[in-house]
SEVEX-529063 format. One record per residue (C-alpha): residue in three letters; x, y, z. Coordinates in steps of 0.2 Angstrom, whole numbers, padded with zeros to 4 digits, always signed. Example, Ala and Ser with C-alpha at 12.3 -4.5 7.8 and 13.67 -1.06 7.14 Angstrom:
2
ALA+0062-0022+0039 SER+0068-0005+0036 
***
This chain:
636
UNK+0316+0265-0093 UNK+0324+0253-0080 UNK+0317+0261-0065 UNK+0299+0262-0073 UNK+0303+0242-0075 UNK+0311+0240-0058 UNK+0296+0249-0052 UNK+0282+0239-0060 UNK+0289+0222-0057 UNK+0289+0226-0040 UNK+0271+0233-0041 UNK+0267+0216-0050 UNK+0276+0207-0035 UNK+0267+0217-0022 UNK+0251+0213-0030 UNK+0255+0193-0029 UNK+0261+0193-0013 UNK+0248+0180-0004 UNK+0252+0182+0012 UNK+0253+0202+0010 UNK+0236+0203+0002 UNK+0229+0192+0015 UNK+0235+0201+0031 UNK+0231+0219+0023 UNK+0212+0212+0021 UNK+0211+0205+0039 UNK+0218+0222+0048 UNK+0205+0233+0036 UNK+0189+0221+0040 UNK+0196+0220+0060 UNK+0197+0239+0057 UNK+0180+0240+0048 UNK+0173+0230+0060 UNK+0178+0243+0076 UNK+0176+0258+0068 UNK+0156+0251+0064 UNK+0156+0245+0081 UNK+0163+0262+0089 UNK+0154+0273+0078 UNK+0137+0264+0082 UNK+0143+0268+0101 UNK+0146+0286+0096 UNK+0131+0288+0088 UNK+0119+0279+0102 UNK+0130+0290+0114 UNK+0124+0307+0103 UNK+0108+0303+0102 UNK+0105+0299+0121 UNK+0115+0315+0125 UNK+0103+0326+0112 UNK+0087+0316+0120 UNK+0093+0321+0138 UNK+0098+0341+0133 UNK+0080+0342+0126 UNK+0072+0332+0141 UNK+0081+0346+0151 UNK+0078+0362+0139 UNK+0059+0356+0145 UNK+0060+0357+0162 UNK+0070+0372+0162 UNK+0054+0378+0152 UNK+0044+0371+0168 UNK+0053+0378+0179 UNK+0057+0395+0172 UNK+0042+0401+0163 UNK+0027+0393+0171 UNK+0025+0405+0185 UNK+0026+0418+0173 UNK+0012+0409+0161 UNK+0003+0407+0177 UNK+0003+0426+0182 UNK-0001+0431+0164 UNK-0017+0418+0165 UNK-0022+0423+0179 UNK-0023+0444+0176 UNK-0032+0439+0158 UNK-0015+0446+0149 UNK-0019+0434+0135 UNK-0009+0446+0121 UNK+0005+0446+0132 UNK+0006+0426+0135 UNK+0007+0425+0117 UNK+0020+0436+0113 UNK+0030+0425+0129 UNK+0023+0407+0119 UNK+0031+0415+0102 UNK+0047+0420+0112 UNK+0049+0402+0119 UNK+0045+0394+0104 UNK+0060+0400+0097 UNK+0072+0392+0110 UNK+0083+0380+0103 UNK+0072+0362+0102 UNK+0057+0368+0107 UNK+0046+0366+0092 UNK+0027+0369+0098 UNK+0020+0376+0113 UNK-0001+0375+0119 UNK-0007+0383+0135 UNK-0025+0378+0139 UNK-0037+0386+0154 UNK-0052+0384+0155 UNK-0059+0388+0137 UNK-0044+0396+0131 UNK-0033+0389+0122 UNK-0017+0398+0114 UNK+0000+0388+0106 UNK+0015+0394+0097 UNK+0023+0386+0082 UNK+0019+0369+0074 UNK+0016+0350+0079 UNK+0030+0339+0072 UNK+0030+0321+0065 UNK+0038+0307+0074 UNK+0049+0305+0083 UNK+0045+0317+0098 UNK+0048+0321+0115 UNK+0032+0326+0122 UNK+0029+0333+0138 UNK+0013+0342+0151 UNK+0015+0352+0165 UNK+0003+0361+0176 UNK+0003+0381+0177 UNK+0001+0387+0197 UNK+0000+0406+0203 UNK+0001+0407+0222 UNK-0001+0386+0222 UNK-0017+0385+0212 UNK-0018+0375+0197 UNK-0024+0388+0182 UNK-0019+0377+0168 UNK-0008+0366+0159 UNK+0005+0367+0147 UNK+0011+0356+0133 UNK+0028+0354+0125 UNK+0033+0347+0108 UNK+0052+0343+0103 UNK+0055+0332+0085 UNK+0070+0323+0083 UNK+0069+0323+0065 UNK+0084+0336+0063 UNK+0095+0328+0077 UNK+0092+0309+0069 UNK+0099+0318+0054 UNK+0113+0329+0060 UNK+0118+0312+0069 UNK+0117+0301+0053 UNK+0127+0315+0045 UNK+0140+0314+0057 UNK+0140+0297+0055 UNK+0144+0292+0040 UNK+0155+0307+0037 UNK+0166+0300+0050 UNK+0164+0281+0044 UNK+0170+0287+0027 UNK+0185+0295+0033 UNK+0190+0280+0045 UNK+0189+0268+0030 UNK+0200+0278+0018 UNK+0213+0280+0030 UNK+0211+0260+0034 UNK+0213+0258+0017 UNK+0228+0269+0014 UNK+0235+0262+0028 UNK+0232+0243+0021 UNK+0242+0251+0007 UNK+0258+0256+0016 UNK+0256+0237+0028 UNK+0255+0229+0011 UNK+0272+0237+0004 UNK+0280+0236+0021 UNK+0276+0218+0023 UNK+0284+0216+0006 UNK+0300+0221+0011 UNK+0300+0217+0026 UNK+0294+0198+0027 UNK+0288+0193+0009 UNK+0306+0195-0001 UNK+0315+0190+0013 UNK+0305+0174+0017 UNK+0305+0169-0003 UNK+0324+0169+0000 UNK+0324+0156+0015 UNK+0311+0144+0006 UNK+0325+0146-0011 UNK+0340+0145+0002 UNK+0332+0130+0010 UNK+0326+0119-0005 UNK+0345+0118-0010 UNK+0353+0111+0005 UNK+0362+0098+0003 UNK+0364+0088+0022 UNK+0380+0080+0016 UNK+0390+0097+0013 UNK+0391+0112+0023 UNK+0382+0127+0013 UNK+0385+0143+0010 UNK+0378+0154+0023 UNK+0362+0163+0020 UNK+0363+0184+0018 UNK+0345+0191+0020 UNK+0337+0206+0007 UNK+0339+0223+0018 UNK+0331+0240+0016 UNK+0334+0253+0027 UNK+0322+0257+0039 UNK+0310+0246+0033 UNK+0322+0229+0039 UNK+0332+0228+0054 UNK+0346+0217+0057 UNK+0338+0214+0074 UNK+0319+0210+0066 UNK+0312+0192+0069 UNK+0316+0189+0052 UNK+0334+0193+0052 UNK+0333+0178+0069 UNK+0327+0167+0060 UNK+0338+0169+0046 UNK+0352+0167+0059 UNK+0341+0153+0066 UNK+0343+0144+0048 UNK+0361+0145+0047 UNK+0361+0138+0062 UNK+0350+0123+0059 UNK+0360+0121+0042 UNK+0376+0119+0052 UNK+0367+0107+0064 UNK+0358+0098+0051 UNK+0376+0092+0043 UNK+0382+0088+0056 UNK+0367+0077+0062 UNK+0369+0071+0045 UNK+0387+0065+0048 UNK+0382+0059+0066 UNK+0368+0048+0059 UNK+0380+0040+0046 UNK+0392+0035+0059 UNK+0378+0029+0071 UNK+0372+0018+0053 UNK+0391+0010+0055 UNK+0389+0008+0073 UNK+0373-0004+0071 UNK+0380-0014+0056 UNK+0395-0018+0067 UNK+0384-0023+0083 UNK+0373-0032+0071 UNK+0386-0041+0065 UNK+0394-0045+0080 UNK+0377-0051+0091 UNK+0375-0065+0098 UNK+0354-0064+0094 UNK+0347-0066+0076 UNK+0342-0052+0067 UNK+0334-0056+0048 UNK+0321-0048+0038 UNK+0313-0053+0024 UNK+0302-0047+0009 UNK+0286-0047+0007 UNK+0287-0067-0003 UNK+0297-0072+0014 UNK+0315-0071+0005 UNK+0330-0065+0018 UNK+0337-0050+0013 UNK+0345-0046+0029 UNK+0353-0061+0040 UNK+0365-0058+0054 UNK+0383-0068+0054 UNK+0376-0076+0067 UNK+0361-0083+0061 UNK+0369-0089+0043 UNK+0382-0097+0054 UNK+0370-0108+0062 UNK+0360-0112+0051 UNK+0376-0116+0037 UNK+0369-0102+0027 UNK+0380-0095+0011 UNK+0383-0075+0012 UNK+0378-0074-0005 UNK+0364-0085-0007 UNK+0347-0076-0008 UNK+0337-0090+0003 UNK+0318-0089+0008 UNK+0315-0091+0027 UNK+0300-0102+0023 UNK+0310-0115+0015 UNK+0321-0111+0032 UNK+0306-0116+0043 UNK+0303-0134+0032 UNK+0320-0140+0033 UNK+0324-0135+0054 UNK+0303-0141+0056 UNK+0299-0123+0062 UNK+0283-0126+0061 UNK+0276-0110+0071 UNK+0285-0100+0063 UNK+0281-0103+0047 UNK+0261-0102+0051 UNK+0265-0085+0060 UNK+0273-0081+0044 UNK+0260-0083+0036 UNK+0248-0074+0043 UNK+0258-0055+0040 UNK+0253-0049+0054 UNK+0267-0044+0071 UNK+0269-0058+0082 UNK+0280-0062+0098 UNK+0284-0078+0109 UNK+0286-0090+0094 UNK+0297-0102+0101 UNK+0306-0116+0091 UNK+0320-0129+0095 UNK+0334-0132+0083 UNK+0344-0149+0081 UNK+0358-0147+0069 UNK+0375-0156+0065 UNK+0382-0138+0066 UNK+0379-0137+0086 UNK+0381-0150+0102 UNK+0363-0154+0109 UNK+0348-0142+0104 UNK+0345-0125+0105 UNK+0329-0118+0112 UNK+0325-0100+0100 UNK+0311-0087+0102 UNK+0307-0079+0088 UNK+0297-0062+0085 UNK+0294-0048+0071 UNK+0287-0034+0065 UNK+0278-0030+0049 UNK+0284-0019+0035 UNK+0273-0006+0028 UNK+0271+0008+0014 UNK+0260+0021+0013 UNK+0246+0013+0006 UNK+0248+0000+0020 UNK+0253-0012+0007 UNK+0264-0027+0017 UNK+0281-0025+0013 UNK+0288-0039+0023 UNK+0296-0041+0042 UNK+0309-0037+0054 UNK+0315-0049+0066 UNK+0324-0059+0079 UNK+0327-0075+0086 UNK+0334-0076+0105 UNK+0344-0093+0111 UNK+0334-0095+0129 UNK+0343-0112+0129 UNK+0352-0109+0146 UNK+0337-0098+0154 UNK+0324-0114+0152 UNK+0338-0125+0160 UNK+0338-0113+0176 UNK+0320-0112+0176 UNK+0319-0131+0174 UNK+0333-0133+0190 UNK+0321-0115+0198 UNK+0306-0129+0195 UNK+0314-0142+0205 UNK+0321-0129+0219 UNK+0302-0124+0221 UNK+0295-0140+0222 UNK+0306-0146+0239 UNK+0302-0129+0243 UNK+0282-0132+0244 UNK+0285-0149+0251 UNK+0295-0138+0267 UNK+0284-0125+0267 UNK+0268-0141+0268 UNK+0279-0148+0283 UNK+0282-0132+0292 UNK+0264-0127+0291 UNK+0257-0142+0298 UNK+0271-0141+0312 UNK+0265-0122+0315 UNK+0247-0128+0315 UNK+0251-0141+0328 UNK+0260-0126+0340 UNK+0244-0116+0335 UNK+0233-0129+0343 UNK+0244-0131+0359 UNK+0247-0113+0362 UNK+0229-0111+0361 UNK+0226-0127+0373 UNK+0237-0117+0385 UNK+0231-0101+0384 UNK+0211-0108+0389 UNK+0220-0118+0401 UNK+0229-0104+0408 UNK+0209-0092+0406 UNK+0202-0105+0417 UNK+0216-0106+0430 UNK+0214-0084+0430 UNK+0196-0088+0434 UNK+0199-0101+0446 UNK+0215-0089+0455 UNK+0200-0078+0458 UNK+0188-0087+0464 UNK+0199-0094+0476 UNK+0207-0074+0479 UNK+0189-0070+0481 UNK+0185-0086+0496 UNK+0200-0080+0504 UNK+0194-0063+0506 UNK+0177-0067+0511 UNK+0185-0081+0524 UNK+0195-0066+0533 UNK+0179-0055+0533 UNK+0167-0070+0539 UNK+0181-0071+0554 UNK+0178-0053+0561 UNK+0160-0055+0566 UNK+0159-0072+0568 UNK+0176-0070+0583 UNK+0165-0053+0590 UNK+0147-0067+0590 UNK+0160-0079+0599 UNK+0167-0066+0614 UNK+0147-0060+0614 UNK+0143-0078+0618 UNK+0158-0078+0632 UNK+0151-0064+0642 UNK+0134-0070+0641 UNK+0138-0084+0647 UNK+0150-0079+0662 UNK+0135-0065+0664 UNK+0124-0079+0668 UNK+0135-0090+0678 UNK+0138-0075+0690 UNK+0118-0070+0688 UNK+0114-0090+0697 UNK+0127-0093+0709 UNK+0121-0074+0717 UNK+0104-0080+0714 UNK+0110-0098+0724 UNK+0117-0089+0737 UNK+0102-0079+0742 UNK+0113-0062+0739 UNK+0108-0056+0722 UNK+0100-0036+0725 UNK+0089-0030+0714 UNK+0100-0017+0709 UNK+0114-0029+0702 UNK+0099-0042+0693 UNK+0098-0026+0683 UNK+0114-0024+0678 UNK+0119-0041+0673 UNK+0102-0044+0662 UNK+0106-0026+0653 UNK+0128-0034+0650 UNK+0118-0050+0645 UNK+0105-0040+0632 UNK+0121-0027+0625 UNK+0131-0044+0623 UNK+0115-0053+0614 UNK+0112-0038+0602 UNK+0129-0036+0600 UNK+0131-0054+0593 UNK+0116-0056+0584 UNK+0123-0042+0572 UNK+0137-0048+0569 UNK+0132-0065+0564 UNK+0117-0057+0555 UNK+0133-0047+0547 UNK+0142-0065+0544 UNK+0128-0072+0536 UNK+0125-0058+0524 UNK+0142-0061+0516 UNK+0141-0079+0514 UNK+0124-0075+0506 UNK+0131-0063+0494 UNK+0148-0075+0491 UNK+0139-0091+0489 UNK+0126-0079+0476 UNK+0143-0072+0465 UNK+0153-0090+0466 UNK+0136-0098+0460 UNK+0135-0085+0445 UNK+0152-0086+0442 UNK+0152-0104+0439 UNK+0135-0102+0432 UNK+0132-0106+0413 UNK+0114-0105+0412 UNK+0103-0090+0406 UNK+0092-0081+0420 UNK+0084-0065+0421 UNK+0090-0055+0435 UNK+0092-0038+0444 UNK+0106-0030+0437 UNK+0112-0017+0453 UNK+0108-0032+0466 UNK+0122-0044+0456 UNK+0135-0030+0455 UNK+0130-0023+0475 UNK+0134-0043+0480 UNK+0150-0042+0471 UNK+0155-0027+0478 UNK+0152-0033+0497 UNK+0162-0049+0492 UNK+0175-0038+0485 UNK+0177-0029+0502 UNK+0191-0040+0511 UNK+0200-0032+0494 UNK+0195-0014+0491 UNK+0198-0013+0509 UNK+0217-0015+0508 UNK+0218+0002+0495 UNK+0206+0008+0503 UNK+0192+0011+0491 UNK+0173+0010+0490 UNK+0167+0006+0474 UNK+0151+0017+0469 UNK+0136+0010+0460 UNK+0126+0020+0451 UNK+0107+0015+0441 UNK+0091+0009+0443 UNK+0088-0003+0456 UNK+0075-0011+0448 UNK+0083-0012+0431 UNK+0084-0031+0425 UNK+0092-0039+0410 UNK+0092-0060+0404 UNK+0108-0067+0401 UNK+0124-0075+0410 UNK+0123-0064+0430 UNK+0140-0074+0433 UNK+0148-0068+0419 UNK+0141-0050+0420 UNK+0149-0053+0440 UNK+0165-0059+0434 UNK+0169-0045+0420 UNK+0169-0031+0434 UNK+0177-0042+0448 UNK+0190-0040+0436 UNK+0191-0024+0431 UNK+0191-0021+0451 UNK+0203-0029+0455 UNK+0212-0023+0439 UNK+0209-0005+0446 UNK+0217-0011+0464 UNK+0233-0018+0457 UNK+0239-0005+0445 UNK+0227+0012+0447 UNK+0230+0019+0464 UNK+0250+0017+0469 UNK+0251+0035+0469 UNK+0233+0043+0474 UNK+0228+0048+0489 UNK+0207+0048+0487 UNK+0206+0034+0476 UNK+0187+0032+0467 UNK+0180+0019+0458 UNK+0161+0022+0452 UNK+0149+0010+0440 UNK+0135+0018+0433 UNK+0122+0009+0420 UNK+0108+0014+0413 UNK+0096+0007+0399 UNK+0096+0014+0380 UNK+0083+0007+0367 UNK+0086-0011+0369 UNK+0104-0009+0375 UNK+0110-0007+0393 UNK+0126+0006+0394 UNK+0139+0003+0409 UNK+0151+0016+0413 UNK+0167+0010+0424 UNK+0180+0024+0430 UNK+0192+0027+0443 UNK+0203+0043+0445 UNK+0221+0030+0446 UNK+0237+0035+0437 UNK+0229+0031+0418 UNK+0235+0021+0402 UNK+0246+0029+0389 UNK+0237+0033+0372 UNK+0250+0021+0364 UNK+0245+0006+0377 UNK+0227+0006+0371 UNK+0226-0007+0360 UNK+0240-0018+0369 UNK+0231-0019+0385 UNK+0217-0031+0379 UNK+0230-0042+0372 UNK+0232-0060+0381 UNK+0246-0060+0392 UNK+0251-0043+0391 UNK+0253-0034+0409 UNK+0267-0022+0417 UNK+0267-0031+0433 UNK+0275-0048+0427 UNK+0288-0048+0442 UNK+0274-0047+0455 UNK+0266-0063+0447 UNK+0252-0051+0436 UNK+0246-0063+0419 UNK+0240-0052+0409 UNK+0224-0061+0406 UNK+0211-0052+0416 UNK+0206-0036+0403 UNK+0209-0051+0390 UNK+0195-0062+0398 UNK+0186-0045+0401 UNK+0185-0042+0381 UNK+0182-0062+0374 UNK+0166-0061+0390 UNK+0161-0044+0381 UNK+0163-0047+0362 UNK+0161-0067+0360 UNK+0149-0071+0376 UNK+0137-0055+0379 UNK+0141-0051+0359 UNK+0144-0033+0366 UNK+0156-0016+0364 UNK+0167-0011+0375 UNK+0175+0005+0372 UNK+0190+0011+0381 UNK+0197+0028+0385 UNK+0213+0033+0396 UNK+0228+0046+0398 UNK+0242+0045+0411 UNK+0235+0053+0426 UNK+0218+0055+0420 UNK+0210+0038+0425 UNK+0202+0025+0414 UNK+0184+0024+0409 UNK+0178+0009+0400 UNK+0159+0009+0390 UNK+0151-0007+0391 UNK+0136-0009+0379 UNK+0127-0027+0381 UNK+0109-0030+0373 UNK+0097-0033+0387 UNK+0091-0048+0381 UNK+0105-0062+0374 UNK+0099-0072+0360 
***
């Protein structure tokens, strides 16, 4: 009798085991739901393959029996075609044959309903077309072998489903559901203040395992049960811990109920205020007699608040105390206000440093003023200096550039002079032989052609002389010219160049200038002359110490409403890392040898701020320099 009750109670227990119940019906509608899903495959899987055999059962029927149909037609063997129609129609899902020629028409068996698989093909003998024949399948009896098929095998599959929901259902029982009802009673009666007894898991054999999840997190518990008390004891001690540091701070920390009555007051804060340790004191009537005013209308408010500040005269203490007070709120569940939590902080010696910081700053300011206006005046000089010392480069120049052009005027100007000497002994020698009465014809001949070669030889030099002061007295004029003109562009830089000579001579190099002869711009001709008189001479100073063919070529050329000037030489280059220094003021690697470092600098401040142009540089040692110059072809 006790086994049949044992048994019962634990049918009863299986029945009302929730989480049991719940996972048997998930696995057998999941396993429902593929088997409908895989026999609905199957069956569409069937019923193609029977639709194809009979699709090919046809054509066999074409291509087997039609020639013999054919033959039969053809010879008039009508009795014998039908006894072949009769023979065919009782292949396997052929249902109805019909061979028409002509006016005869003979069939075997008998037309089916829908579904069919119809099909016509032509009768040849010796490739002429004698007829046709007609096929007829139904599907009727495969639709319903199918569907037979189908839910034979659906039943099956859902009573061994259910059978096997029966034996997951008892498994889970034992395995999971007993155990787990034994944690949930294990757990509801620890106690975190003593150690319990350790928890010894329900085990059957086979079904349980000592090494399931379940016998883990049984393990698992013990664990957290040991951890738990001792977390327990770990919070109690770190409870002592706070009381003693509150106790012995230096801040205030209160808190009051919700009607603003202390229930909580550091030694501290009783202390200075002359508080008794028994007293149950409101902190409102606190604010009245100390004047804490903001503190009592944040108070009232019950709402956080921070930055409170309030001073505090008392008999109890020297002087006054400077206190910042903040809290938080208290709530229950509901939200209801329960009261607040809170300190005050003495910032008494941190507003005296920032009082003294206050004063520090203000002499600070006051230096900071003076040295500002003492940096602006060195500004102001420095800058002084540095136009003084632009104007001196240009005037250096200038007087570099009369120099030159003085040594090249001296060259034709002494060949004009000897000229002049040998004409004139020529013709002293042509009229004392001319006095004397001895003068041949022969030697009056000679003497006039010494005096012609001398003529010609001086009229092109002094021809040659005067073309340099013209193109020196043209570049002087434009470099100290402020006034805007229209001019040819290639006859400024070609005077420039010639002016130049007495210095390109000494590398040597020929500047090459390349563009359209006729090309003209409006705007400052003198500056346009001194920006590549510097980068000339730039070239001859620093480029070509170690080349033996030195080149330097200007090319320009008119883009849209721009003109585009190209400078390059093939001298020993700039470093990558130099390019942005070598526009700065002052800047040059030839200060020994008296360089100033202002001639790209005035080449830049002409470019950007008078032409309000680009200049582009590019450069790499050995490779030469190349500067772009874009300037608009009219200056505003």
């Amino acid at each position: 009798m006790r086994k049949y009750a044992h048994r019962r109670n634990t049918i009863s227990k299986i029945k009302i085991s929730h989480l049991g119940k719940r996972v048997s019906i998930i696995v057998f509608a999941i396993s429902l739901v593929f088997t409908l899903i895989f026999s609905f495959i199957q069956t569409k899987l069937a019923i193609n393959q029977e639709i194809a055999h009979i699709e090919n059962r046809q054509l066999e029927l074409d291509q087997d029996f039609t020639q013999d149909i054919g033959t039969f037609i053809w010879n008039y063997e009508f009795f014998t075609l039908q006894l072949r129609l009769n023979a065919l129609e009782n292949l396997s899902h052929i249902d109805y044959l019909q061979v028409t020629s002509d006016h005869y028409t003979f069939h075997s068996g008998e037309k089916g309903k829908e579904p069919l698989i119809k099909k016509s093909f032509p009768i040849l003998y010796k490739n002429n077309i004698v007829g046709d024949i007609y096929v007829e399948s139904s599907l009727q009896s495969v639709y319903q072998d199918i569907y037979y098929n189908f839910f034979h095998s659906l039943s099956v599959n859902l009573l061994k489903t259910g059978l096997l929901c029966l034996v997951i259902l008892y498994i889970f029982h034992y395995s999971i559901n007993v155990r787990l009802t034994q944690m949930v009673k294990y757990l509801k009666e620890i106690d975190p203040h003593l150690i319990s007894k350790k928890l010894i898991l329900f085990k059957k054999p086979i079904i349980t395992s000592s090494k399931d999840e379940i016998s883990k997190l049984g393990s698992t518990i013990n664990k957290l049960t040991i951890n738990l008390y001792h977390l327990y004891d770990k919070i109690r001690k770190e409870k002592d811990r706070l009381n003693d540091f509150t106790q012995v701070s230096s801040d205030w920390l209160w808190e009051t109920d919700c009607d603003g009555m202390l229930v909580f007051a550091s030694d501290s804060m009783k202390k200075t205020l002359q508080m008794d340790s028994n007293e149950t004191v409101s902190l409102f009537d606190i604010c009245k007699k100390f004047n804490f005013n903001h503190l009592e209308e944040n108070l009232k408010k019950n709402k956080p608040f921070n930055l409170c500040e309030e001073k505090l005269a008392s008999d109890n203490i020297s002087g006054s105390l400077i206190l910042i007070f903040q809290a938080v709120i208290k709530n229950d569940i509901n939200h209801q206000f329960l009261g607040y939590r809170g300190t005050a902080i003495d910032v008494t010696d941190l507003y005296l440093a920032q009082h003294q910081l206050k004063e520090i700053n203000q002499n600070l300011e006051k230096k900071v003023t003076e040295r500002t206006l003492e940096l602006k005046h060195n500004l102001e000089q420095l800058q002084k200096a540095q136009t003084q010392l632009i104007e001196t480069e240009k005037l250096a120049a200038l007087g570099s550039l009369v120099a030159g052009v003085a040594h090249e005027v001296n060259t034709p100007l002494g060949v004009a002079v000897t000229s002049n000497s040998i004409i004139q002994e020529t013709i002293n020698d042509l009229k004392s032989q001319f006095e004397t009465q001895t003068l041949t014809a022969d030697q009056f001949s000679i003497l006039i052609n010494e005096i012609q070669d001398a003529t010609q030889l001086q009229e092109h030099n002094l021809n040659r002389a005067a073309k340099l002061i013209k193109d020196f007295k043209q570049t002087a004029v434009d470099q100290v010219s402020e006034v805007k003109t229209e001019y040819v562009i290639f006859q400024v830089l070609q005077s420039l160049i010639n002016s130049l000579h007495s210095e390109t001579k000494k590398v040597p190099v020929s500047p090459k200038l390349d563009g359209d002869h006729h090309l003209v711009m409006y705007g400052f001709p003198g500056i346009l002359s001194q920006i590549f008189s510097n980068l000339i001479m730039n070239s001859i100073k620093h480029a070509f110490n170690t080349q033996k063919s030195p080149e330097i070529s200007i090319r320009f050329y008119q883009e849209d409403n721009e003109i585009i000037f190209i400078y390059q030489d093939n001298g020993s280059g700039v470093a990558p890392k130099l390019h942005e220094k070598i526009f700065e003021p002052f800047y040059t690697t030839q200060r020994a040898q008296g360089g100033s470092g202002l001639g790209l600098n005035i080449v830049y401040n002409l470019i950007k701020k008078q032409l309000k142009g680009d200049l582009k540089f590019d450069s790499d040692i050995d490779q030469g320099v190349t500067y772009t110059i874009i300037l608009p072809k009219l200056l505003s």
